[in-house]
N, CA, C and O atoms as a Maestro MAE file, in Angstrom:
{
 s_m_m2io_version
 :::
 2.0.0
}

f_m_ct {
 s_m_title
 :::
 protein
 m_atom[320] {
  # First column is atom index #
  i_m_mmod_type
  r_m_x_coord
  r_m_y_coord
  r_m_z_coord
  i_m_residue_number
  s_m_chain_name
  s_m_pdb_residue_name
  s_m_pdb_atom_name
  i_m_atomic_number
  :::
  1 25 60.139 88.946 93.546 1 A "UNK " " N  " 7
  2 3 60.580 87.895 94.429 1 A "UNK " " CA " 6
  3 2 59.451 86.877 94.572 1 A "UNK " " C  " 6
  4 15 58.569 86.971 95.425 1 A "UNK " " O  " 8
  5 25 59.555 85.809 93.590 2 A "UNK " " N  " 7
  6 3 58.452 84.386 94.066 2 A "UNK " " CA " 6
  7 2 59.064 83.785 95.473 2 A "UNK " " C  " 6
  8 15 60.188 83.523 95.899 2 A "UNK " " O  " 8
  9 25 57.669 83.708 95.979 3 A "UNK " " N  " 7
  10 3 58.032 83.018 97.320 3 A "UNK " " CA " 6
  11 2 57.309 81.794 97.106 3 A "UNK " " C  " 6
  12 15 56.150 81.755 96.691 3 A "UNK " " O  " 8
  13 25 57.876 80.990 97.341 4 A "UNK " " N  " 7
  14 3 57.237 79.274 97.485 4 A "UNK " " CA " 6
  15 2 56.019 79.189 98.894 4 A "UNK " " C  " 6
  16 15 55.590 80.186 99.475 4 A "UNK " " O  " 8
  17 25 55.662 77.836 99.197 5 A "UNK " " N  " 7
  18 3 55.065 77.334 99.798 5 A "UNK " " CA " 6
  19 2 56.156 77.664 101.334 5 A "UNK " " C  " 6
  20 15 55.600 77.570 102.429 5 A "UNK " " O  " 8
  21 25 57.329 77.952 101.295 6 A "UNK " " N  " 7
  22 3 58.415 77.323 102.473 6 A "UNK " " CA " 6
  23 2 58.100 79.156 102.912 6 A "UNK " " C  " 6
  24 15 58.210 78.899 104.111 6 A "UNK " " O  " 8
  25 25 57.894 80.277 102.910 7 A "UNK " " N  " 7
  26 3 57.929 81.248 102.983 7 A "UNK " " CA " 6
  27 2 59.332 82.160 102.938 7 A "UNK " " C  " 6
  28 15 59.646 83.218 103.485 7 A "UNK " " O  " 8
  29 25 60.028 81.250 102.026 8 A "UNK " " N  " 7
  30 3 61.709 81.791 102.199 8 A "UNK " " CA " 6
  31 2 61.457 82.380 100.309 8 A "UNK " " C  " 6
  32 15 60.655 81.910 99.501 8 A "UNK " " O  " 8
  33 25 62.351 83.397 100.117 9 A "UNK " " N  " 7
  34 3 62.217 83.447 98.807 9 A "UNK " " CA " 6
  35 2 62.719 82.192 97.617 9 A "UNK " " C  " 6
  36 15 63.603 81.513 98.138 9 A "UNK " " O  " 8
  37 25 62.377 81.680 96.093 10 A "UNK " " N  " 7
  38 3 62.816 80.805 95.555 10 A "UNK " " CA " 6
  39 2 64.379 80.830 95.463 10 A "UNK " " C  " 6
  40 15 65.100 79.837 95.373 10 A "UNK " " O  " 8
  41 25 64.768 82.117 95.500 11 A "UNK " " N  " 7
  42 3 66.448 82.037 95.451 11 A "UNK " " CA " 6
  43 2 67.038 81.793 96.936 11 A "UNK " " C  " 6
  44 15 68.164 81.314 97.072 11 A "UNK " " O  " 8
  45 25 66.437 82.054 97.763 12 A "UNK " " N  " 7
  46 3 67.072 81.631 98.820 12 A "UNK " " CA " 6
  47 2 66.601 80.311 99.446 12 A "UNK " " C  " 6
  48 15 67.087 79.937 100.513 12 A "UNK " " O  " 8
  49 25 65.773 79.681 98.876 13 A "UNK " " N  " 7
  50 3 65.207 78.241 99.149 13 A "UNK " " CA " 6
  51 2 66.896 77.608 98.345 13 A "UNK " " C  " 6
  52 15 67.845 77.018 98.863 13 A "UNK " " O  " 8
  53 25 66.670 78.039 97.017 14 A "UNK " " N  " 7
  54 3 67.536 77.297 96.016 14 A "UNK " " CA " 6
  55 2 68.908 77.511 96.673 14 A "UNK " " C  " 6
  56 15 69.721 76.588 96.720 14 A "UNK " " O  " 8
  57 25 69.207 78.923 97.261 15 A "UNK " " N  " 7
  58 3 70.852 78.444 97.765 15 A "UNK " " CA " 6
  59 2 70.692 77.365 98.742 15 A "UNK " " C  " 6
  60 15 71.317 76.313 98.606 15 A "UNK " " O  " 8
  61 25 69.669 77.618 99.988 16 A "UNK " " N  " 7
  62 3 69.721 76.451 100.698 16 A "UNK " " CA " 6
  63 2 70.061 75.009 100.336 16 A "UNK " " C  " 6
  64 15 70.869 74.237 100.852 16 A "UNK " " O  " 8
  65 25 69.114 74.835 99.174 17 A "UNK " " N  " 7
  66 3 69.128 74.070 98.361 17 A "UNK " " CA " 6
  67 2 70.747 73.424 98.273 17 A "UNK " " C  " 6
  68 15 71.120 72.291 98.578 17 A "UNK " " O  " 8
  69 25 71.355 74.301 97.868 18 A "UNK " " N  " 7
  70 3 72.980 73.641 96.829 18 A "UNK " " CA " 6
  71 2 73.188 73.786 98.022 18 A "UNK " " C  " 6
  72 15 73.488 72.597 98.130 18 A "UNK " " O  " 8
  73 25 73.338 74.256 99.303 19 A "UNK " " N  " 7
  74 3 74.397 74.230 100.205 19 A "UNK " " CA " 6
  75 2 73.819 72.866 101.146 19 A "UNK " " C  " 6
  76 15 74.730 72.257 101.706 19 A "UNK " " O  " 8
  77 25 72.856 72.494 101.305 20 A "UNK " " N  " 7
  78 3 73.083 71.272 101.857 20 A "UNK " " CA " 6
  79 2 73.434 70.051 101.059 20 A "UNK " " C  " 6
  80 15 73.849 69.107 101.731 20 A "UNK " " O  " 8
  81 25 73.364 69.903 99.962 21 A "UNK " " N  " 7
  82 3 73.551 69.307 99.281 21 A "UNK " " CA " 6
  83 2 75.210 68.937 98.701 21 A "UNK " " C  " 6
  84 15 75.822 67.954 98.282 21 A "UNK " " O  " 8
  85 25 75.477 70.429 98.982 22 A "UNK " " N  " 7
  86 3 77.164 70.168 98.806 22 A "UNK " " CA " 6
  87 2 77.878 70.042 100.023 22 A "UNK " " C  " 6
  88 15 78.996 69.531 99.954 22 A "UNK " " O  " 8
  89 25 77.405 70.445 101.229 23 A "UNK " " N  " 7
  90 3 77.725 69.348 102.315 23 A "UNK " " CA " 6
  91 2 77.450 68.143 102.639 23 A "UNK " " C  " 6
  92 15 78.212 67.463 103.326 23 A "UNK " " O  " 8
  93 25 76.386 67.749 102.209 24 A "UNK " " N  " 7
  94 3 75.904 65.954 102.354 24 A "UNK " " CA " 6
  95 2 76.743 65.568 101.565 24 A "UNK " " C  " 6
  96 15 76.985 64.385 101.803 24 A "UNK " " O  " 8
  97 25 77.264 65.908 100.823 25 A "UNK " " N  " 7
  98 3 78.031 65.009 99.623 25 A "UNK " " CA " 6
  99 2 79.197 64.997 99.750 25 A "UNK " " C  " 6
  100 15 79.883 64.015 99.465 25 A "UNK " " O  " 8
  101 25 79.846 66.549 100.397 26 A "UNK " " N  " 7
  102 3 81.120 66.154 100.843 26 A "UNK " " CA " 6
  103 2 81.538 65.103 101.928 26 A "UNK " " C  " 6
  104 15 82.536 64.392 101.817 26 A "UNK " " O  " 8
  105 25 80.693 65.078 102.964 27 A "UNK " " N  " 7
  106 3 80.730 63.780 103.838 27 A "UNK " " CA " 6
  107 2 80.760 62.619 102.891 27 A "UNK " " C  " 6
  108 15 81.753 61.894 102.847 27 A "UNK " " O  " 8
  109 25 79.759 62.423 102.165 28 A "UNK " " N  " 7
  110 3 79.725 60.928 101.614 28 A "UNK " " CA " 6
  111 2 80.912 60.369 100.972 28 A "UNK " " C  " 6
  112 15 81.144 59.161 100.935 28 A "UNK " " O  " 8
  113 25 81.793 61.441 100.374 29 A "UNK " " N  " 7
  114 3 82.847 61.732 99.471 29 A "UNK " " CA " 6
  115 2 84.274 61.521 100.327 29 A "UNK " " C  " 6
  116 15 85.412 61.444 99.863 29 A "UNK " " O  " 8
  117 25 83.939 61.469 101.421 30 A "UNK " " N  " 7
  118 3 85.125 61.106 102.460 30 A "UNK " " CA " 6
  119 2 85.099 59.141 102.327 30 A "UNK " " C  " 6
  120 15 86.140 58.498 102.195 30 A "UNK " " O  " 8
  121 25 84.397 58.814 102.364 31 A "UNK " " N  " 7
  122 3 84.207 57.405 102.246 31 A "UNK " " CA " 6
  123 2 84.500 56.982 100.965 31 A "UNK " " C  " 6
  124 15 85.062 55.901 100.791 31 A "UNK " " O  " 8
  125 25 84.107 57.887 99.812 32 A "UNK " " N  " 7
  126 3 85.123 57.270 98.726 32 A "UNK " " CA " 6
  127 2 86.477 57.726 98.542 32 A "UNK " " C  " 6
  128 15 87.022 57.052 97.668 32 A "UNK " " O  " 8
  129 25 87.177 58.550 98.994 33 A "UNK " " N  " 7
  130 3 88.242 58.564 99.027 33 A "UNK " " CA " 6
  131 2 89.067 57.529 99.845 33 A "UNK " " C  " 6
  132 15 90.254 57.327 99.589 33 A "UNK " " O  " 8
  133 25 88.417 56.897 100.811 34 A "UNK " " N  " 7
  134 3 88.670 56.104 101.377 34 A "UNK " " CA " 6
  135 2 89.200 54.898 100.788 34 A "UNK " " C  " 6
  136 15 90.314 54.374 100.762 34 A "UNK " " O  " 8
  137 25 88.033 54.612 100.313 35 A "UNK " " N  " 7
  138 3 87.982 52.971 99.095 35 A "UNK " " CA " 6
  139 2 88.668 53.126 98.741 35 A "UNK " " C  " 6
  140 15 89.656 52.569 99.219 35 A "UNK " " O  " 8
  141 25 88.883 54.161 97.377 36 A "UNK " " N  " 7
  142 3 89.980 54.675 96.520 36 A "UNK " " CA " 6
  143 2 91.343 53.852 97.339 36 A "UNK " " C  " 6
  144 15 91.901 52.770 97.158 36 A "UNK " " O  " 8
  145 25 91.532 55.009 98.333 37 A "UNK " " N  " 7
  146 3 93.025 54.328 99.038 37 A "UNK " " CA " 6
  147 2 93.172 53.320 99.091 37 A "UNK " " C  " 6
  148 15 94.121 52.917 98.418 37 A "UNK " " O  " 8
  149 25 92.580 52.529 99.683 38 A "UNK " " N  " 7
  150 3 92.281 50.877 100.207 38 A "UNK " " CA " 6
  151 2 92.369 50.196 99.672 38 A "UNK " " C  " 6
  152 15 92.892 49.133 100.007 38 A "UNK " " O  " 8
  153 25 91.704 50.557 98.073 39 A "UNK " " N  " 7
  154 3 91.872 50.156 96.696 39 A "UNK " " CA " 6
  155 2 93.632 50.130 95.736 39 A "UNK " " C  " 6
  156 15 94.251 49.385 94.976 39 A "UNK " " O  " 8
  157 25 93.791 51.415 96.388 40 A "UNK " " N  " 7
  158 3 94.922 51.494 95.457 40 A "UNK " " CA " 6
  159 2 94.998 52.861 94.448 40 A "UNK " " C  " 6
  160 15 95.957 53.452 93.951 40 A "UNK " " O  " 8
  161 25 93.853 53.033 94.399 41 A "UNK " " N  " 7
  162 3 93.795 53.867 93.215 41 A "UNK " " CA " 6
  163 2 94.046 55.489 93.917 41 A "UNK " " C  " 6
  164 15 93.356 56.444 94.275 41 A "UNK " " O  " 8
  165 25 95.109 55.204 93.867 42 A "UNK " " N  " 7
  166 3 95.426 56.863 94.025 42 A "UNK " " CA " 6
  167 2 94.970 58.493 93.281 42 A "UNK " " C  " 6
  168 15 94.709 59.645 93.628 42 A "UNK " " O  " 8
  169 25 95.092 57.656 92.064 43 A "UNK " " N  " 7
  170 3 94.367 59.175 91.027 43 A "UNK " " CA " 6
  171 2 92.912 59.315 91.255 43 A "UNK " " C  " 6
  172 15 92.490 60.469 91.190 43 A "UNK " " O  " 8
  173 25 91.756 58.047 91.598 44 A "UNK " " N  " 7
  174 3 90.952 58.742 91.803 44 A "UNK " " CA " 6
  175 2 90.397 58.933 93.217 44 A "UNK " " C  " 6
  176 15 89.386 59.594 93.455 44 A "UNK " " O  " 8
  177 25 91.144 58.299 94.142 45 A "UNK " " N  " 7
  178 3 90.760 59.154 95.616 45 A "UNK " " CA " 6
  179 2 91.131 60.583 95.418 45 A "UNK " " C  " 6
  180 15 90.688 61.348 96.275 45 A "UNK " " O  " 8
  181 25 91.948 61.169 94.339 46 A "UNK " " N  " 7
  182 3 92.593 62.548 94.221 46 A "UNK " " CA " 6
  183 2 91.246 63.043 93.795 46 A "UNK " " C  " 6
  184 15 90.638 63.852 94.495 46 A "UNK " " O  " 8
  185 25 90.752 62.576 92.652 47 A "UNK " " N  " 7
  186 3 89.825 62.795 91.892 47 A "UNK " " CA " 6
  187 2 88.666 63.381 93.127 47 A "UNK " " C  " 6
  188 15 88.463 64.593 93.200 47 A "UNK " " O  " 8
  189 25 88.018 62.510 93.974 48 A "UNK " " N  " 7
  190 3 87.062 62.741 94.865 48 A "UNK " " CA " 6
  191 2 87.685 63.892 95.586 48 A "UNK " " C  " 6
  192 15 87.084 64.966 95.616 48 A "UNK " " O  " 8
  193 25 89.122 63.713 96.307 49 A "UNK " " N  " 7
  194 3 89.394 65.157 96.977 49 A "UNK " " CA " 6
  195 2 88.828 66.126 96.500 49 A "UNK " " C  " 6
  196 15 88.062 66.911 97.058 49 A "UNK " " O  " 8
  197 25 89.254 66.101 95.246 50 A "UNK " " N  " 7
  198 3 89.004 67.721 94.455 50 A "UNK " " CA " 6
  199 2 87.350 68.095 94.246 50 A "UNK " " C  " 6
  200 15 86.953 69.218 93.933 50 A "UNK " " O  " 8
  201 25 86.679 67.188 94.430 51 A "UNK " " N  " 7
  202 3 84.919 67.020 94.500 51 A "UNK " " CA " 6
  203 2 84.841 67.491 95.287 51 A "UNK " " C  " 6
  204 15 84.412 68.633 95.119 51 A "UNK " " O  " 8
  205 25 85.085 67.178 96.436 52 A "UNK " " N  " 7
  206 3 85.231 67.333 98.416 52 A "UNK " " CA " 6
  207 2 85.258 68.868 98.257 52 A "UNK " " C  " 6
  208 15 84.370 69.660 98.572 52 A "UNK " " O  " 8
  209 25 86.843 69.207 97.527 53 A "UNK " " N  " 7
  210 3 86.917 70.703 97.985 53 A "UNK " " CA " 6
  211 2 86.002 72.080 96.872 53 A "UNK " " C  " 6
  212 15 86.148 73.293 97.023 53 A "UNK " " O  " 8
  213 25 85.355 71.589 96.113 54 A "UNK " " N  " 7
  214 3 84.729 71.402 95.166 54 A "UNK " " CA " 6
  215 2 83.040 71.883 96.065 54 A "UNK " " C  " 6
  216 15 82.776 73.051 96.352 54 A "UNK " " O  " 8
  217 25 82.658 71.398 96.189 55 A "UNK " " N  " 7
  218 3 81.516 70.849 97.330 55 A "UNK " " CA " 6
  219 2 81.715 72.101 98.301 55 A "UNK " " C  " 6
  220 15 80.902 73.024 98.343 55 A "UNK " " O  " 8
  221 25 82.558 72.060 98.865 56 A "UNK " " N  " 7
  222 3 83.178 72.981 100.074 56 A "UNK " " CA " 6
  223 2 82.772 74.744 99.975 56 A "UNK " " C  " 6
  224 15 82.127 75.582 100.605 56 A "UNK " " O  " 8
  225 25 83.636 74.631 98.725 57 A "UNK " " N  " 7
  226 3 83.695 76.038 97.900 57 A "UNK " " CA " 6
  227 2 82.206 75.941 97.950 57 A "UNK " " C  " 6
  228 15 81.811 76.294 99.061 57 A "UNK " " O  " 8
  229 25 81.196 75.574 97.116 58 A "UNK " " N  " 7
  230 3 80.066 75.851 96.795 58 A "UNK " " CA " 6
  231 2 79.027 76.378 98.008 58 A "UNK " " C  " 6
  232 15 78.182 77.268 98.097 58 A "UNK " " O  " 8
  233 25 79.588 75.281 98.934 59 A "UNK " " N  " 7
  234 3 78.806 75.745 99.957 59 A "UNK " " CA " 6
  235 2 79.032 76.935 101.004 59 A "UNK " " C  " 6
  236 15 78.225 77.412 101.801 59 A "UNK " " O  " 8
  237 25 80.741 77.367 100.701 60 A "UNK " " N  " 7
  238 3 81.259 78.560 101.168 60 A "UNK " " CA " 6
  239 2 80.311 79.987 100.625 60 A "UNK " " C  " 6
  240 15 80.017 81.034 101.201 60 A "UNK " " O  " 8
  241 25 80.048 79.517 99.413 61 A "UNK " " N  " 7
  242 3 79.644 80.407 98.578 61 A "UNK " " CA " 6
  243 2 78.066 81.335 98.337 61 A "UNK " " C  " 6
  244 15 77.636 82.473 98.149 61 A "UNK " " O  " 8
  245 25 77.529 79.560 98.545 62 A "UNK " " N  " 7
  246 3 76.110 80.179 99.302 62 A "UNK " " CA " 6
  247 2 75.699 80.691 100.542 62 A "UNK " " C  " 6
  248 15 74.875 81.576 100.770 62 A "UNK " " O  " 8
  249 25 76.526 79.877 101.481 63 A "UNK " " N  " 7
  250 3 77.043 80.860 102.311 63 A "UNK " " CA " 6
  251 2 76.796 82.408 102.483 63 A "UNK " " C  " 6
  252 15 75.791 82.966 102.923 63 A "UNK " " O  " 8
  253 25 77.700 82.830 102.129 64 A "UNK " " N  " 7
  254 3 77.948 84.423 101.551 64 A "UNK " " CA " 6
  255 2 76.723 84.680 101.341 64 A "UNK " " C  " 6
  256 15 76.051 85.541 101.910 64 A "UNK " " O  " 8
  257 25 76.273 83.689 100.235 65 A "UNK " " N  " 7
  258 3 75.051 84.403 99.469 65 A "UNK " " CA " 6
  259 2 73.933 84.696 100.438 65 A "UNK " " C  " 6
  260 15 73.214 85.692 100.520 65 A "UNK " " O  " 8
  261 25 73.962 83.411 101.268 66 A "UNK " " N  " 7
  262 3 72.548 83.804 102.110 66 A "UNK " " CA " 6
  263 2 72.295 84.986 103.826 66 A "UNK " " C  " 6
  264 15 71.429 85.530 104.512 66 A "UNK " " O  " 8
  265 25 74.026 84.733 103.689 67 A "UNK " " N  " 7
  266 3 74.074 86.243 104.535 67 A "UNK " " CA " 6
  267 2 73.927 87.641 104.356 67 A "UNK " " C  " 6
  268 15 73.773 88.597 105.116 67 A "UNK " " O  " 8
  269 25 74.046 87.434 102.756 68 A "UNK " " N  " 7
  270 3 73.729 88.375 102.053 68 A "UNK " " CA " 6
  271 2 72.278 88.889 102.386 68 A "UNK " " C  " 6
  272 15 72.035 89.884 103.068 68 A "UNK " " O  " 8
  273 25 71.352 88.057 101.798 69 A "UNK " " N  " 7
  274 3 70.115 88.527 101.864 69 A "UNK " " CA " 6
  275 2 69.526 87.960 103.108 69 A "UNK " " C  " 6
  276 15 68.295 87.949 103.120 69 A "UNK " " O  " 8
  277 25 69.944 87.634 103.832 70 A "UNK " " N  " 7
  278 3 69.436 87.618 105.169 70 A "UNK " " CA " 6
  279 2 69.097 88.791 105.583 70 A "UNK " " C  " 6
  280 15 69.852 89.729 105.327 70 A "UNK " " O  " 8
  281 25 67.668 89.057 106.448 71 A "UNK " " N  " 7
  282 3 66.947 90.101 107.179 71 A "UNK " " CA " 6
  283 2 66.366 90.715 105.828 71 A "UNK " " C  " 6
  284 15 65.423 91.454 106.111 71 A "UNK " " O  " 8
  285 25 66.616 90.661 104.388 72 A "UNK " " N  " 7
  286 3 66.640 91.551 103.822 72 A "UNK " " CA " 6
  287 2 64.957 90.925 102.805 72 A "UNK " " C  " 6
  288 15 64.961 89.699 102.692 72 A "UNK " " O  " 8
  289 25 63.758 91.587 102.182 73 A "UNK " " N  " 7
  290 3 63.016 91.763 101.353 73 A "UNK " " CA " 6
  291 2 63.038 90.348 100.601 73 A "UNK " " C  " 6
  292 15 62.084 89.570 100.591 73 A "UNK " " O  " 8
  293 25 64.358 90.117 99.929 74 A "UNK " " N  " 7
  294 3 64.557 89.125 99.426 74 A "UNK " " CA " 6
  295 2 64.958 87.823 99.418 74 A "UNK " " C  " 6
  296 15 65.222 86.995 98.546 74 A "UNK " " O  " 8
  297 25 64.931 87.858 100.972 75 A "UNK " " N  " 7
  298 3 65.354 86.616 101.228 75 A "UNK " " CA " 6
  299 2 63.728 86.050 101.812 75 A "UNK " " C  " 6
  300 15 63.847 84.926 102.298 75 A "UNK " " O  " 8
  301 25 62.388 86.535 101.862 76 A "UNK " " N  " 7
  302 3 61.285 86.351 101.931 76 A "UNK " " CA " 6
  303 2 60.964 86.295 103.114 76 A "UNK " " C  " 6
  304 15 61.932 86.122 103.855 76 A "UNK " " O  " 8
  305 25 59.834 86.383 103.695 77 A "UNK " " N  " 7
  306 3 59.212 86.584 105.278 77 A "UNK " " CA " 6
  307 2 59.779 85.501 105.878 77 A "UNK " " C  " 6
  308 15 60.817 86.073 106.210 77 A "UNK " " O  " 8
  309 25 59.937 84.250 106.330 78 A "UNK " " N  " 7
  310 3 60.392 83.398 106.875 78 A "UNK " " CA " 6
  311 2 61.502 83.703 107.382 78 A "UNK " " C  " 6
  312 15 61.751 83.157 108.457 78 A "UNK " " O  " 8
  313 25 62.075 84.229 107.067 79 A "UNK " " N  " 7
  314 3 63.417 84.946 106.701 79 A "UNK " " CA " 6
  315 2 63.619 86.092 107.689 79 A "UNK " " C  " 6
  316 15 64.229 86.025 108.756 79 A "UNK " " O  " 8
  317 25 63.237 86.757 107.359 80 A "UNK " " N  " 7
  318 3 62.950 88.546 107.996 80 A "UNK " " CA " 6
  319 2 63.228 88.375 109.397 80 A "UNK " " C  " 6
  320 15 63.147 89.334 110.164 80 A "UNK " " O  " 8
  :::
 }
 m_bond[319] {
  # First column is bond index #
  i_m_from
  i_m_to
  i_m_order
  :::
  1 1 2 1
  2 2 3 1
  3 3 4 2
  4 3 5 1
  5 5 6 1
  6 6 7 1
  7 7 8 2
  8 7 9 1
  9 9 10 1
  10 10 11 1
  11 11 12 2
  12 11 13 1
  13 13 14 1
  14 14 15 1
  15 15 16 2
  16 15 17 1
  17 17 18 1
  18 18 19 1
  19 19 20 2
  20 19 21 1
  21 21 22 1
  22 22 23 1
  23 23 24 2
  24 23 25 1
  25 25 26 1
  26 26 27 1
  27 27 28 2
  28 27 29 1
  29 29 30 1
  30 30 31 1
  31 31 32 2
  32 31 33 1
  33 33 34 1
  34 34 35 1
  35 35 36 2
  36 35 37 1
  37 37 38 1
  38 38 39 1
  39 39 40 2
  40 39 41 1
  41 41 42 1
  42 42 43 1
  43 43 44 2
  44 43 45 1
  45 45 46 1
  46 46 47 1
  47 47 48 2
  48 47 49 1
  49 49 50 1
  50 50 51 1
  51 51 52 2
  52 51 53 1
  53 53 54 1
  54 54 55 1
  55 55 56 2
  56 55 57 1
  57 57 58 1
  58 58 59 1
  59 59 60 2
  60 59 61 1
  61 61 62 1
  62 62 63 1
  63 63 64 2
  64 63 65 1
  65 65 66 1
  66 66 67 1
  67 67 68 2
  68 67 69 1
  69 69 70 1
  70 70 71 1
  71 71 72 2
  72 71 73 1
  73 73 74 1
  74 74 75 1
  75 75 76 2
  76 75 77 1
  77 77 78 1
  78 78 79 1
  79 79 80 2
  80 79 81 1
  81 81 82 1
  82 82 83 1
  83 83 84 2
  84 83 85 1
  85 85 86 1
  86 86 87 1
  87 87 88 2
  88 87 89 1
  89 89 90 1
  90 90 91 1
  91 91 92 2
  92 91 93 1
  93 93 94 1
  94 94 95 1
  95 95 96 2
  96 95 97 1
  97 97 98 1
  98 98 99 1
  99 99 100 2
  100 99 101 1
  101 101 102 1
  102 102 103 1
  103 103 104 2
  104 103 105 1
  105 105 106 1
  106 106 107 1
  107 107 108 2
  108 107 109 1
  109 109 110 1
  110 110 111 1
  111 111 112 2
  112 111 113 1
  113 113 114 1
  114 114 115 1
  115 115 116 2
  116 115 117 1
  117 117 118 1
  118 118 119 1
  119 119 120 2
  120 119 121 1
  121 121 122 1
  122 122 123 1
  123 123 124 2
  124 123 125 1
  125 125 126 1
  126 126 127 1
  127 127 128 2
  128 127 129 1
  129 129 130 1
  130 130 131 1
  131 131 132 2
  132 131 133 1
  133 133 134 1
  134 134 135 1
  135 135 136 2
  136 135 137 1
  137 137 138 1
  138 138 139 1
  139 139 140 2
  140 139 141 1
  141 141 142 1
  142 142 143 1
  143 143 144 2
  144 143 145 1
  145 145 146 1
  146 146 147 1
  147 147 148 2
  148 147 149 1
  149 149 150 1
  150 150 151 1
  151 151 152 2
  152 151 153 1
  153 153 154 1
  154 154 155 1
  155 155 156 2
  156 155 157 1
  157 157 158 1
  158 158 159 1
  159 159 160 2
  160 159 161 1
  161 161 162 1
  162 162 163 1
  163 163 164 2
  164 163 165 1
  165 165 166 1
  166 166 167 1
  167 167 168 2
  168 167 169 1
  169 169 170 1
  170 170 171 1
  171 171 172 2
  172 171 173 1
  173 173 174 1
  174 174 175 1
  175 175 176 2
  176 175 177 1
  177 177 178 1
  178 178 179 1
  179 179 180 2
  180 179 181 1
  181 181 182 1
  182 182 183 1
  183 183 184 2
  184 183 185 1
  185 185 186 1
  186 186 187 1
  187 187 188 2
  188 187 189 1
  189 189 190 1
  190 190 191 1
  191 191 192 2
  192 191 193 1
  193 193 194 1
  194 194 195 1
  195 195 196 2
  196 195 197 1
  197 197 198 1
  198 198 199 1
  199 199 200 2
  200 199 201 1
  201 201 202 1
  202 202 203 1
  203 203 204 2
  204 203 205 1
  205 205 206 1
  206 206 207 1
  207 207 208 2
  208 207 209 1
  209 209 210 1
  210 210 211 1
  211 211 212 2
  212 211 213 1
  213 213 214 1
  214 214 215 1
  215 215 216 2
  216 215 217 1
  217 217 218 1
  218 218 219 1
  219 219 220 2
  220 219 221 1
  221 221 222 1
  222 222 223 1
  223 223 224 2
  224 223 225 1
  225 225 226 1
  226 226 227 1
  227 227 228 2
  228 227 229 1
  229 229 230 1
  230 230 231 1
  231 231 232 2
  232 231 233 1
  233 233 234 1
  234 234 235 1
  235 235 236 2
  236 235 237 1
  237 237 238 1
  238 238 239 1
  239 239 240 2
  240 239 241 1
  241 241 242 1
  242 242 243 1
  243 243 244 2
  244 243 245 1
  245 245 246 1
  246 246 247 1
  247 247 248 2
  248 247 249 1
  249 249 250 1
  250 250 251 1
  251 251 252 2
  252 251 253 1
  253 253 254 1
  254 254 255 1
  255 255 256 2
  256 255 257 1
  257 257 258 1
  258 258 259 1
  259 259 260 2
  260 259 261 1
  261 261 262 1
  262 262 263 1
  263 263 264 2
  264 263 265 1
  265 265 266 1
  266 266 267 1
  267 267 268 2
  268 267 269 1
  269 269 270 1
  270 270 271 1
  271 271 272 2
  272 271 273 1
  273 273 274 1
  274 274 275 1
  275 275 276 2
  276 275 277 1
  277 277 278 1
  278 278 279 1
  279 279 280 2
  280 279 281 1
  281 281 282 1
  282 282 283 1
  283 283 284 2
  284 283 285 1
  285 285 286 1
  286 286 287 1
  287 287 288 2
  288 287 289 1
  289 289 290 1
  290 290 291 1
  291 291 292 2
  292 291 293 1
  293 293 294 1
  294 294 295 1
  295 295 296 2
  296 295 297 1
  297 297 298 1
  298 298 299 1
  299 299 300 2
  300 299 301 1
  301 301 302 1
  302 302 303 1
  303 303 304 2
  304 303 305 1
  305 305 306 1
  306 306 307 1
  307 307 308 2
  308 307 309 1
  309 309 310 1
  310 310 311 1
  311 311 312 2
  312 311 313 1
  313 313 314 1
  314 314 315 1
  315 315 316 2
  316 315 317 1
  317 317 318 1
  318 318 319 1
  319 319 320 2
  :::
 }
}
């Protein structure tokens, strides 16, 4: 288990990592679906939905993951 500078392990830095990232983006992703509409373009405000839920999932996922190793060795002292 490499632990970084953050005292969290690198895999659990890195889920952190994708999971804020796929929530910042799903917000931002509400605003282009927006345009889209406003625009007209129906197929690709669809297009962004499916990013949105896309995004969602991922971050559902790390999720999981980091409850997983929460309290646990591998999720690194910061952690514990």
């Amino acid at each position: 288990m490499a632990t970084g500078e953050t005292g969290f392990s690198d895999v659990f830095y890195d889920l952190v990592s994708v999971q804020y990232h796929s929530l910042k983006a799903g917000h931002d992703y509400g605003q282009y679906v927006r345009d889209a509409k406003n625009g007209g373009f129906d197929d690709i405000a669809s297009f962004f939905e499916q990013v949105m839920k896309e995004d969602s999932e991922r971050a559902a996922k790390c999720h999981q993951f980091l409850a997983q190793l929460s309290g646990t060795k591998d999720a690194g002292p910061a952690a514990g």
